[in-house]
C-alpha positions in Angstrom: 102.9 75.6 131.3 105.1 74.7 128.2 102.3 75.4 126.0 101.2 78.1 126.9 104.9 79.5 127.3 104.8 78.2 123.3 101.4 79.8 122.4 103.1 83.2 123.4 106.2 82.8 122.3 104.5 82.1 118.9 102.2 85.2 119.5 105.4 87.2 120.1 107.0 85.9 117.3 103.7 87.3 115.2 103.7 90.6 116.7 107.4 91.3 115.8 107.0 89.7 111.9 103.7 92.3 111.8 106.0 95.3 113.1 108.8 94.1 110.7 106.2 94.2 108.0 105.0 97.6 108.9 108.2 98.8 108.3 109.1 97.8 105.1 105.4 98.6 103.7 106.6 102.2 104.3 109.6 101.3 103.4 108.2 100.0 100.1 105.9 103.3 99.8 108.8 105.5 100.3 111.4 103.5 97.7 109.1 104.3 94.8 107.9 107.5 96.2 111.0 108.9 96.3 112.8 107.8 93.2 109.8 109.3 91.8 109.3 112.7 93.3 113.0 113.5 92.6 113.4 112.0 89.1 109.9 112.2 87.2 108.5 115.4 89.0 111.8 117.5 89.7 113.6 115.9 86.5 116.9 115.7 88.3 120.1 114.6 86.6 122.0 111.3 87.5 124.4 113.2 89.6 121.8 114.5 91.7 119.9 111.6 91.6 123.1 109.0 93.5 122.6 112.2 95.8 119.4 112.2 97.0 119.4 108.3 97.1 122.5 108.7 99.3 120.8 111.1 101.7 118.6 108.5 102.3 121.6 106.1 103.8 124.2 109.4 104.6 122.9 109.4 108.6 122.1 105.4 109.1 126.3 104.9 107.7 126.9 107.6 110.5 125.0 106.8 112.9 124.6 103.0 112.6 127.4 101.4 115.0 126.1 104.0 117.6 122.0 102.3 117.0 123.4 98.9 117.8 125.1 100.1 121.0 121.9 101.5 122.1 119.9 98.8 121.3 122.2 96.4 123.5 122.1 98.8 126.7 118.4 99.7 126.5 114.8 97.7 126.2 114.7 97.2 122.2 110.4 97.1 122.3 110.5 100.4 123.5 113.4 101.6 121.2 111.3 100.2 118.1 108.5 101.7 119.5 109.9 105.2 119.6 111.5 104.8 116.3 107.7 103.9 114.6 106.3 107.1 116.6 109.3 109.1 115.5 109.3 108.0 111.2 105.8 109.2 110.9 106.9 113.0 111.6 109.4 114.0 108.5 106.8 111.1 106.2 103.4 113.7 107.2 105.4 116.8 106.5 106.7 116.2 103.1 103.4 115.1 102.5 101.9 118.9 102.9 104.9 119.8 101.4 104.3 118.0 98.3 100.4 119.1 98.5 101.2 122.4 98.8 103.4 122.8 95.8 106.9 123.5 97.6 108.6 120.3 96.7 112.4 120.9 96.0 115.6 118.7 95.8 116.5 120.3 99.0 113.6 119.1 100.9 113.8 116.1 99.8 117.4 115.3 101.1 116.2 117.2 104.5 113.5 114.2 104.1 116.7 111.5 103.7 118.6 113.0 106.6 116.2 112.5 109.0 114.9 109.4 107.8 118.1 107.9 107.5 118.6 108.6 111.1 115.6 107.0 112.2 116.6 103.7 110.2 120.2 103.8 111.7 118.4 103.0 115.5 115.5 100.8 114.3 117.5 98.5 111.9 119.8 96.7 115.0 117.0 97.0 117.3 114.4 94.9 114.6 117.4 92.3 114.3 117.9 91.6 117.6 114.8 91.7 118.8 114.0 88.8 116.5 116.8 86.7 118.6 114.9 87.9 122.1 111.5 86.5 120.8 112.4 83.3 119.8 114.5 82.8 122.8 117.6 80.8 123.9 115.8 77.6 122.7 115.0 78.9 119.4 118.2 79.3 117.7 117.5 75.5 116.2 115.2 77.2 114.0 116.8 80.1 113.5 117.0 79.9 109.6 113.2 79.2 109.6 112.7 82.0 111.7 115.0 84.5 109.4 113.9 83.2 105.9 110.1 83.7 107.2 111.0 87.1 108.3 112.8 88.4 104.8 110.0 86.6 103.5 106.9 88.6 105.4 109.1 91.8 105.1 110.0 91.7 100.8 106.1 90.9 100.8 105.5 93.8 102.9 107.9 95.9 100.9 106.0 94.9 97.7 102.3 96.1 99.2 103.8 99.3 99.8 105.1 99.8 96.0 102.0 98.7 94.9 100.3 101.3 97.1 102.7 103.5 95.4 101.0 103.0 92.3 97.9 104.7 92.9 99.7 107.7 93.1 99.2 108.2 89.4 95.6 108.8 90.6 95.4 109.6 93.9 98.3 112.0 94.1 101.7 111.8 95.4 100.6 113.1 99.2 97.8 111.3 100.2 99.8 108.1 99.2 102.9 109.3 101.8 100.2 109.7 104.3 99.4 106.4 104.1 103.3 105.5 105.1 102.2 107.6 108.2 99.8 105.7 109.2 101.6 102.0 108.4 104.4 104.0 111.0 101.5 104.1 113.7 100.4 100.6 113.3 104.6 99.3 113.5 104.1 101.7 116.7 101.3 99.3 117.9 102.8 96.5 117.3 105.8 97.1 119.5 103.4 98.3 122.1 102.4 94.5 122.3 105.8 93.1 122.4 107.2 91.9 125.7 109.9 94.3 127.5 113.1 93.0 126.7 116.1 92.1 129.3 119.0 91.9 127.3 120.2 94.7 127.6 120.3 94.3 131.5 123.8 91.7 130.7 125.1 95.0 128.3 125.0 97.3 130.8 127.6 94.9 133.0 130.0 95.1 130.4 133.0 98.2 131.0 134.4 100.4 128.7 133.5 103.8 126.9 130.8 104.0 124.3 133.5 103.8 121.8 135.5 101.0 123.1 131.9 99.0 123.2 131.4 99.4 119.1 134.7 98.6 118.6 134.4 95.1 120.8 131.4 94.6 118.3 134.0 94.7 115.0 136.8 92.6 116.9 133.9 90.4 117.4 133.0 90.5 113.4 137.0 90.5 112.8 138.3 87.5 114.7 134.8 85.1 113.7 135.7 82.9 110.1 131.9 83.5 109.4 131.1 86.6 110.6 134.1 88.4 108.7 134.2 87.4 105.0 129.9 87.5 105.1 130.4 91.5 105.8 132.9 92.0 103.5 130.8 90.9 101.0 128.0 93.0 102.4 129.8 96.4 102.0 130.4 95.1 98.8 126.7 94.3 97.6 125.8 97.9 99.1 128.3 99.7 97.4 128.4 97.6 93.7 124.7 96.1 93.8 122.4 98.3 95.7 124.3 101.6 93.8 123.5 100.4 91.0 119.9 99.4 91.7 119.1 102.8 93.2 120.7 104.6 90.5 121.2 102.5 87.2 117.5 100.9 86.5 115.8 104.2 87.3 117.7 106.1 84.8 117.4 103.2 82.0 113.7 103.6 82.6 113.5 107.2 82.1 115.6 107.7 79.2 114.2 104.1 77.4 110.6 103.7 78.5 109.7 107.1 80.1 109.7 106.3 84.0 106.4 106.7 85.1 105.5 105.9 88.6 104.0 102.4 87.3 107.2 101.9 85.6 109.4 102.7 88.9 106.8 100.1 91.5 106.8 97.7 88.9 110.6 97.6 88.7 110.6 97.3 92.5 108.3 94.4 92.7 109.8 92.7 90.3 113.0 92.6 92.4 111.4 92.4 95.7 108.6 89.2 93.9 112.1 87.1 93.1 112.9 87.7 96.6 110.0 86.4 98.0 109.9 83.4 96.0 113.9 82.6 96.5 113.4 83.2 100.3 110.3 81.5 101.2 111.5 78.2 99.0 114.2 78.3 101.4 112.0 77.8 104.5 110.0 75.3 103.1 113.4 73.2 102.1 114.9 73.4 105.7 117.6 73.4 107.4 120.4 74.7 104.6 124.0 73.2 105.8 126.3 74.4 103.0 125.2 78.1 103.4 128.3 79.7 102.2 128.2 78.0 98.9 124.5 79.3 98.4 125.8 82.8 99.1 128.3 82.7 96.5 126.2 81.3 93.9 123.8 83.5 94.4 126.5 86.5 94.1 127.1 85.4 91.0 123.6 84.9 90.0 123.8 88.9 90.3 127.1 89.4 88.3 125.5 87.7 85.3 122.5 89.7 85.5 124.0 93.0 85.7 126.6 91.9 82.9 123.4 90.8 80.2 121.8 94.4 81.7 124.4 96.0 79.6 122.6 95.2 76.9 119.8 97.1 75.0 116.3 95.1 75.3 113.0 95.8 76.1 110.9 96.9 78.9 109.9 93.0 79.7 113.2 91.7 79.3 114.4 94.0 82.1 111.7 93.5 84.4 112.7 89.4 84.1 116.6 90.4 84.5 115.8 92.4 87.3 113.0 89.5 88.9 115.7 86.9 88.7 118.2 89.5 90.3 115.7 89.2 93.1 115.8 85.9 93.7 119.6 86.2 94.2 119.0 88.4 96.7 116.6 86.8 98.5 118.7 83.7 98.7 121.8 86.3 99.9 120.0 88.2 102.3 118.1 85.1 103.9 121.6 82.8 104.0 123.6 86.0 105.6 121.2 86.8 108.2 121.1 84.0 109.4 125.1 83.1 109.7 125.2 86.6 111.5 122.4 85.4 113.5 124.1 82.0 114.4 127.4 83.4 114.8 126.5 86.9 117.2 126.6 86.4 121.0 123.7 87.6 122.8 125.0 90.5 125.1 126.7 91.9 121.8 124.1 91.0 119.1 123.0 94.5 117.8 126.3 95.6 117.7 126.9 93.1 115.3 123.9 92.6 113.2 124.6 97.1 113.2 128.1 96.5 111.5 126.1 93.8 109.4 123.5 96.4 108.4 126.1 99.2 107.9 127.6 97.7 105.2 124.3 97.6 103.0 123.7 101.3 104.2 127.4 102.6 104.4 127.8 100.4 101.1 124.5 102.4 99.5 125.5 105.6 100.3 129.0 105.2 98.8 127.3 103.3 95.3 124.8 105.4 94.8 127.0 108.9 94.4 129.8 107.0 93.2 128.0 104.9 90.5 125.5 107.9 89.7 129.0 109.7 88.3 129.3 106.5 86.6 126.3 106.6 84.9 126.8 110.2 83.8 130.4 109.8 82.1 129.4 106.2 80.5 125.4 105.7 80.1 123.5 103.9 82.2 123.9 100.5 79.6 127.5 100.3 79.9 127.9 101.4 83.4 126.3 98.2 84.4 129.2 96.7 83.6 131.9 98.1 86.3 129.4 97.0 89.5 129.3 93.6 87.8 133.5 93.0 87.3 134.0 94.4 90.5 131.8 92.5 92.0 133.4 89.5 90.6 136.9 90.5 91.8 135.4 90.5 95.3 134.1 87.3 95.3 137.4 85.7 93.6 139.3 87.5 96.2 137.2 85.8 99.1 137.4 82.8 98.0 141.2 82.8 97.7 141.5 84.2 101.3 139.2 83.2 103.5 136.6 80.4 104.2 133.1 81.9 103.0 133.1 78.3 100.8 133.1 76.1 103.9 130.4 78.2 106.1 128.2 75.7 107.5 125.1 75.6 110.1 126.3 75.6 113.2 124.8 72.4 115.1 122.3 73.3 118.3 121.9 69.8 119.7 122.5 71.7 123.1 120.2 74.8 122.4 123.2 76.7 121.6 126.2 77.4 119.1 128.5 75.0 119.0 
């Protein structure tokens, strides 16, 4: 019985890393296709470009809290499932769009809207479904379970920029089909997950909608982990992301031309350092001084975005921005997974929501503050401001709270300690 309880828990577990995957491969698809269609085909300026990339974020900042609360009060397999179903819909029409010669900027951020929307329920419902799948008993190997997650998804994500790629033969709307049909098969795989009961413990709990968000910040608010981690995740989405969605694509159009291979080789780049930082991690183990790594891999980033500033060539970029990637991966992986220790069950997407809204929220902000950046400085020397500010964050943190001591929690008894 406890094997075969263990074979499909482990079948589960593959299920939910192949919908995760099918995700970000049209997530990946869409990143390049995008940045693409709205600064190589419709030649838009930097100001327009931090507003189309914030279109992208504007309805998952809005609507983010209100995703998690959903996805604690209703069965997250079939909330994934919907969301899959739903994504392909605004993907196939700017597809004909784009094949019938209508593209403009203000389709595009119709495109952003609505996809954005999408992402704000699916993002909380993927997290916490990963913490119903593994299970009480799992959350020894929680870490494992995360870094081979962000692993499996930046992989994903880098198949889909590659895809991307063939656009420069194939055309710009066959390849968005194909984020259709990756939507179809993350639809499939969510058909095969188990219903989940979670939610049944949310729906106990009293209060208005409202008054259930806000218990999910007083939960992030009063934890010594949970708070200084999404500081520092507004701050990466507002300082780093901003100026990944807004600077590198306008260094490569004004200093190497921008072609679509230019824009997915950028991205996997990034996303390859990722992988490599992130799957490392899993194969070292259990990481106990996680709060350390997260701050040295912050400033992994400052560094790079401070030597960015500087005029090089195409090669020395991609390198900068491959070793920016490992940073993140090392970030992303070590966050998750203190959010994931730290979030109790019945409230778990609410958490991991205000979690993910401060990457999104963050984005939005950064990319059409930091696009005005660009615009009155150049995109060399605007580099600079995400980079100091970034560093005055993580000084500040480090005087006032106790990111430096964040440890794993022990789970001798199947549980947080």
């Amino acid at each position: 019985m406890a094997e075969d309880a263990a074979s499909d828990s482990d079948m589960q577990f593959r299920w939910y890393l192949a919908g995760a995957g099918a995700w970000f491969a049209a997530f990946g698809i869409q990143q390049v296709m995008f940045s693409y269609l709205v600064k190589t085909v419709l030649h838009a300026p930097p100001n327009q470009i931090g507003v189309a990339q914030m279109s992208l974020t504007a309805m998952s900042t809005v609507l983010l809290l209100i995703g998690g609360l959903v996805a604690d009060h209703m069965d997250t397999r079939r909330l994934l499932l919907l969301c899959h179903v739903t994504a392909a819909v605004p993907a196939t029409i700017l597809a004909l769009i784009v094949a019938a010669g209508y593209l403009r900027f203000e389709w595009l951020l119709v495109y952003g809207f609505f996809m954005g929307s999408i992402t704000a329920f699916i993002l909380p419902a993927r997290e916490a479904m990963m913490g119903d799948v593994i299970g009480p008993d799992g959350l020894s190997r929680i870490q494992r379970a995360v870094t081979t997650t962000v692993g499996v998804t930046f992989l994903a994500q880098i198949v889909g920029m590659l895809t991307a790629r063939l656009a420069a033969v194939a055309g710009a709307a066959p390849i968005i089909l194909v984020q259709t049909a990756i939507q179809l098969f993350g639809a499939l795989t969510s058909y095969k997950l188990h219903p989940t009961t979670r939610h049944h413990a949310s729906s106990s709990t009293t209060g208005s909608p409202i008054m259930r968000v806000i218990d999910g910040i007083r939960e992030v608010r009063k934890s010594h982990a949970l708070l200084p981690i999404n500081i520092l995740t507004l701050a990466i989405g507002v300082l780093f992301i901003g100026a990944f969605l807004v600077i590198l694509p306008v260094i490569l159009r004004q200093e190497f031309g921008g072609g679509v291979e230019q824009f997915s080789t950028m991205f996997v780049s990034f996303w390859g350092g990722s992988i490599l930082s992130s799957l490392t991690i899993s194969r070292i183990g259990t990481i106990v001084h996680r709060g350390r790594l997260v701050v040295g891999a912050l400033t992994t980033g400052i560094a790079v975005l401070t030597l960015m500033s500087l005029e090089a060539p195409l090669i020395a970029l991609y390198v900068l921005v491959f070793v920016w990637g490992m940073g993140a991966g090392v970030t992303i992986s070590m966050s998750r997974t203190i959010v994931q220790e730290h979030a109790p069950p019945a409230h778990r997407a609410r958490i991991l929501s205000v979690y993910q809204l401060g990457f999104t929220g963050g984005m939005s902000i950064g990319a059409l503050f930091i696009g005005f950046v660009v615009e009155a400085l150049g995109a060399r020397v605007a580099t600079l401001f995400p980079a100091g500010a970034m560093a005055l964050v993580l000084v500040g943190l480090l005087a006032t709270t106790r990111i430096w001591h964040i440890t794993a929690l022990p789970h001798a008894e199947g549980k947080p300690a």
